[in-house]
C-alpha positions in Angstrom: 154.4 72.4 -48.3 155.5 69.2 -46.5 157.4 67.9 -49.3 159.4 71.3 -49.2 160.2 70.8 -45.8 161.1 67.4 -45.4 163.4 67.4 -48.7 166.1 70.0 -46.5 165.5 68.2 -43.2 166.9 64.8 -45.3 169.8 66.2 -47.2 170.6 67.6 -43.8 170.2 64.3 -42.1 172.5 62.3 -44.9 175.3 65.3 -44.4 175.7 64.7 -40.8 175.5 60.7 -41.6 177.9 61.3 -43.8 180.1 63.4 -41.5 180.1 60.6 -38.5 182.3 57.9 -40.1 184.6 60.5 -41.1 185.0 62.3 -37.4 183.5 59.6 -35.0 181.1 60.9 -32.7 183.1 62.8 -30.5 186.9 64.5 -31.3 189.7 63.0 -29.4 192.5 64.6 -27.4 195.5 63.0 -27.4 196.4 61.3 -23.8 200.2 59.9 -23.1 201.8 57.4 -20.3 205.4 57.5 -20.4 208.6 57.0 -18.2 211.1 59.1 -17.3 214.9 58.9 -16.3 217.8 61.5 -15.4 219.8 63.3 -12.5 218.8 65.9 -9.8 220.7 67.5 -7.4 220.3 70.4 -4.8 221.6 74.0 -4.6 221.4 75.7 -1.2 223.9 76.9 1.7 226.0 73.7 1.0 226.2 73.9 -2.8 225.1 77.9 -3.2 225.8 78.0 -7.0 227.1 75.6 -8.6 225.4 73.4 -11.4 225.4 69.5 -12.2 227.9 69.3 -9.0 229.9 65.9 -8.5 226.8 64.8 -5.9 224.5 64.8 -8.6 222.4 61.3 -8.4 220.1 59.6 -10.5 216.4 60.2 -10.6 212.9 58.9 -12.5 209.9 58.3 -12.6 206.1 57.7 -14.0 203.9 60.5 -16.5 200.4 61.1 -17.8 200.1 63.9 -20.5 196.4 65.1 -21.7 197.3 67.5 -24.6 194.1 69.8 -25.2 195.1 70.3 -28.8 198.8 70.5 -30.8 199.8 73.5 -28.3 198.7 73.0 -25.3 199.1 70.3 -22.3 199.0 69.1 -18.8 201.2 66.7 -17.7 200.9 64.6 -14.1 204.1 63.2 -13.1 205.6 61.4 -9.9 209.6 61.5 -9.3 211.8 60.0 -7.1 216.0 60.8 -6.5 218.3 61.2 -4.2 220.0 65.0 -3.4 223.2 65.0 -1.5 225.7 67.8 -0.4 229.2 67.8 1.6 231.1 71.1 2.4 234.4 69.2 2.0 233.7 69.6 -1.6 233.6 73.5 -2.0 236.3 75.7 -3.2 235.2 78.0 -0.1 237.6 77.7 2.7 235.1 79.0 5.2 232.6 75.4 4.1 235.1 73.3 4.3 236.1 74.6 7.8 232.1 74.5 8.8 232.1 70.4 7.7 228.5 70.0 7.4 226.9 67.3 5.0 223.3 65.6 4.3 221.7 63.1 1.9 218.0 62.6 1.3 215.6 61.0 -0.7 213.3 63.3 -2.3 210.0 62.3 -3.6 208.1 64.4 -5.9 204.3 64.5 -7.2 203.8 67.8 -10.3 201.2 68.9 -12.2 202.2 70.8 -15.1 201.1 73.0 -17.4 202.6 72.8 -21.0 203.1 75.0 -23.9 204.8 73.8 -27.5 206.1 76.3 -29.9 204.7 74.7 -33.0 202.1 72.5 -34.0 203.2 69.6 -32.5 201.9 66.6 -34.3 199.7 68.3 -36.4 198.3 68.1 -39.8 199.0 70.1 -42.8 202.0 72.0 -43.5 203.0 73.4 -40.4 202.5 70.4 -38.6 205.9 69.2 -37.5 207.2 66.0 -35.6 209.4 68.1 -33.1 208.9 71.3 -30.9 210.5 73.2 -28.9 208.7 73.5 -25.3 208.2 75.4 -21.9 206.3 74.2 -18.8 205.4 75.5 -15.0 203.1 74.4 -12.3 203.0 73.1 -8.8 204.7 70.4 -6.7 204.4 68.5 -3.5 207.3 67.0 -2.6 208.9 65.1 0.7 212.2 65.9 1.8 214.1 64.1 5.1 217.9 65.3 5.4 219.6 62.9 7.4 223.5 62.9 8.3 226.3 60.5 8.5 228.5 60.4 12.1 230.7 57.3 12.8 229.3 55.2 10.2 225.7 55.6 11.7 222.7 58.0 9.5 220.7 59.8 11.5 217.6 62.0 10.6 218.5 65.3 11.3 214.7 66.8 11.5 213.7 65.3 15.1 216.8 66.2 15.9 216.6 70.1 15.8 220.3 70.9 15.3 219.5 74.5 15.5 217.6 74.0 18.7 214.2 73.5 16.6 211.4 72.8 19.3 213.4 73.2 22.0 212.2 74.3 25.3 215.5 75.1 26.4 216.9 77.5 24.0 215.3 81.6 23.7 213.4 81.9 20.6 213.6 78.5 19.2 211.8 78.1 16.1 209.3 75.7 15.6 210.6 72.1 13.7 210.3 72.5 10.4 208.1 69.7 8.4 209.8 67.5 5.7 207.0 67.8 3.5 206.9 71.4 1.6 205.4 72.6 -2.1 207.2 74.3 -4.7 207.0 75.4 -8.4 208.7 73.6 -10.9 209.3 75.5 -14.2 212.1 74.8 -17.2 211.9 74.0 -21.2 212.7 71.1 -23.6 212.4 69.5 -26.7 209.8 66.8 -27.7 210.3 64.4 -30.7 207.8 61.9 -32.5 209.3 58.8 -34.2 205.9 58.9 -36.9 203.7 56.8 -34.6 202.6 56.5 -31.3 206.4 56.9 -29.8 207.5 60.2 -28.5 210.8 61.4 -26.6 210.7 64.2 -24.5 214.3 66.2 -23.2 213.4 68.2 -20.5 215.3 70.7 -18.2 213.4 71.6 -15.1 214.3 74.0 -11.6 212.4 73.1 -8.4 211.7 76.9 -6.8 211.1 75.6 -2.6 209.6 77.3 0.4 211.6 75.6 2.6 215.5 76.5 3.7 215.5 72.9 5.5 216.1 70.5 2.7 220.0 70.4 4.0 218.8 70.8 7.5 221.0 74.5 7.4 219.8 77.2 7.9 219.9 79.8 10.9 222.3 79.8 13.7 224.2 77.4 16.4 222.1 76.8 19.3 224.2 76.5 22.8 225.2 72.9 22.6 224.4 72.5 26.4 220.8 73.2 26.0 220.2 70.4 23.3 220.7 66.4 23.1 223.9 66.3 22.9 223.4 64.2 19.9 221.9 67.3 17.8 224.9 69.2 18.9 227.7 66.5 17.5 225.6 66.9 14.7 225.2 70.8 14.5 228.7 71.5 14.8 230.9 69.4 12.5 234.1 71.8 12.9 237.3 70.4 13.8 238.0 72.6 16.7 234.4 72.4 17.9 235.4 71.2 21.4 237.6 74.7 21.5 235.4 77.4 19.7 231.8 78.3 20.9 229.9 78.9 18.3 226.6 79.9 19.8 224.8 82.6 17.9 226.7 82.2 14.7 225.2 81.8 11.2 225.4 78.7 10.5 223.2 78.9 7.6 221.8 81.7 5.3 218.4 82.2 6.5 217.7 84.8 4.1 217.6 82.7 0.8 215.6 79.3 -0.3 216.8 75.7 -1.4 216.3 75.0 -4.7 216.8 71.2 -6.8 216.9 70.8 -10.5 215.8 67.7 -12.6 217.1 66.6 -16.0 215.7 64.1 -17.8 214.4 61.7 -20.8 211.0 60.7 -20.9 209.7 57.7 -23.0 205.9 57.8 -23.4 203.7 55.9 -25.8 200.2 57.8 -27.3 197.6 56.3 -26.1 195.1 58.0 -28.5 195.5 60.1 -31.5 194.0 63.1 -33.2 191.7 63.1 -35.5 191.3 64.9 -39.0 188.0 66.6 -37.7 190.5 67.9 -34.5 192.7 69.4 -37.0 189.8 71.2 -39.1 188.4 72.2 -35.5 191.6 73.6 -34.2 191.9 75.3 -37.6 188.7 76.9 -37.2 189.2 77.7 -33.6 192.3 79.6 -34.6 
């Protein structure tokens, strides 16, 4: 009776010794470090529509991917760029009359979730070395418009052009912060060059909270009640000093800013999927 049970209990013990050179002893997901490069620019009230505008600047930064299997990812990634906006440069008469402008730098830190179309690295026949992509999550980023006025920038936030925080002015709104969330979202391509060397082409819109990343947004306060500073810097108009504006939109405060990154990111595979990941997706499926 012992010799009938031990003989199963050893030919199961030499399958699974067999089995560990062959998988390891735990499957591996493949993780990815990688830079990225490209340009970013802004659409709100002093670029409403248009895309890839003359302001747009250059952006990059640093990635992490962790793909749970050939479909699935999430990606960590920190940006940094520039978004800039003049109204001297619209076709609309009425902007180029209102003579606002802003620059800022924008940093950015994402989490994103990933999803490929095919079986991106995979083995067998349907594994393929490119795929088609889509991605969404959540952002933090930090956004300070400042403003240019005889050669000096100023930031524009402490300001309160609009009569933000004012005690002075009825119904002031509170200042707005610089620092605001959004949700990124947008699709690409990914390649892989046969070995641990991927290239990723993504296009990606930044959907914001805020209406304050040009500092535009509501109305003119009355220049008398704020520093007079602000007010220069409220009213840009060449007949300012004839026209009172006070209680005029000077902004749409019924719509959000949005900013848009396009880029190339290099990343290097740090680890690699197994054979025994493949047969375990497989059977998963």
């Amino acid at each position: 009776a012992l010799r009938t049970c031990v003989t199963p209990l050893m030919r199961l013990a030499t399958a699974l010794l067999l089995l560990i050179p062959a998988c390891g002893l735990q499957a591996q997901s493949v993780s990815e470090i990688g830079l990225t490069g490209g340009v970013m620019y802004y659409i709100g009230d002093l670029n409403p529509y248009k895309h890839y505008p003359s302001r747009t600047k250059p952006a990059g930064g640093l990635m992490f991917r962790y793909n749970f299997d050939t479909r699935y990812a999430i990606r960590a990634q920190a940006l940094y760029g520039v978004l800039e906006a003049y109204d001297s440069d619209s076709p609309d008469s009425l902007q180029v009359a209102r003579n606002l402008s802003f620059r800022t730098s924008l940093f950015e830190l994402a989490v994103l979730g990933e999803v490929n179309f095919f079986n991106y690295r995979g083995l067998g026949k349907d594994g393929r070395s490119w795929t088609p992509f889509v991605f969404a999550g959540l952002c933090y980023f930090r956004a300070s418009p400042r403003a240019q006025l005889n050669d000096t920038w100023y930031d524009l936030q402490p300001l309160g052009t609009e009569g933000q925080g004012s005690p002075e002015v009825p119904g002031a709104a509170k200042p707005y912060s610089v620092d605001q969330v959004g949700i990124p979202f947008g699709f690409g391509l990914k390649f892989n060059f046969g070995g641990h060397v991927d290239l990723q082409l993504e296009w990606g819109m930044r959907r914001t909270f805020t209406d304050h990343i040009d500092d535009v947004s509501g109305t003119y306060a009355d220049p008398d009640l704020i520093n007079p500073l602000a007010a220069e810097l409220s009213d840009r108009s060449a007949d300012r000093d004839v026209v009172d504006r006070t209680g005029q939109a000077r902004g749409d405060a019924q719509t959000r800013d949005w900013y848009q990154y396009t880029g190339l990111t290099l990343s290097y595979v740090l680890t690699k999927f197994t054979e025994c990941d493949m047969l375990y997706f497989q059977k998963r499926r």
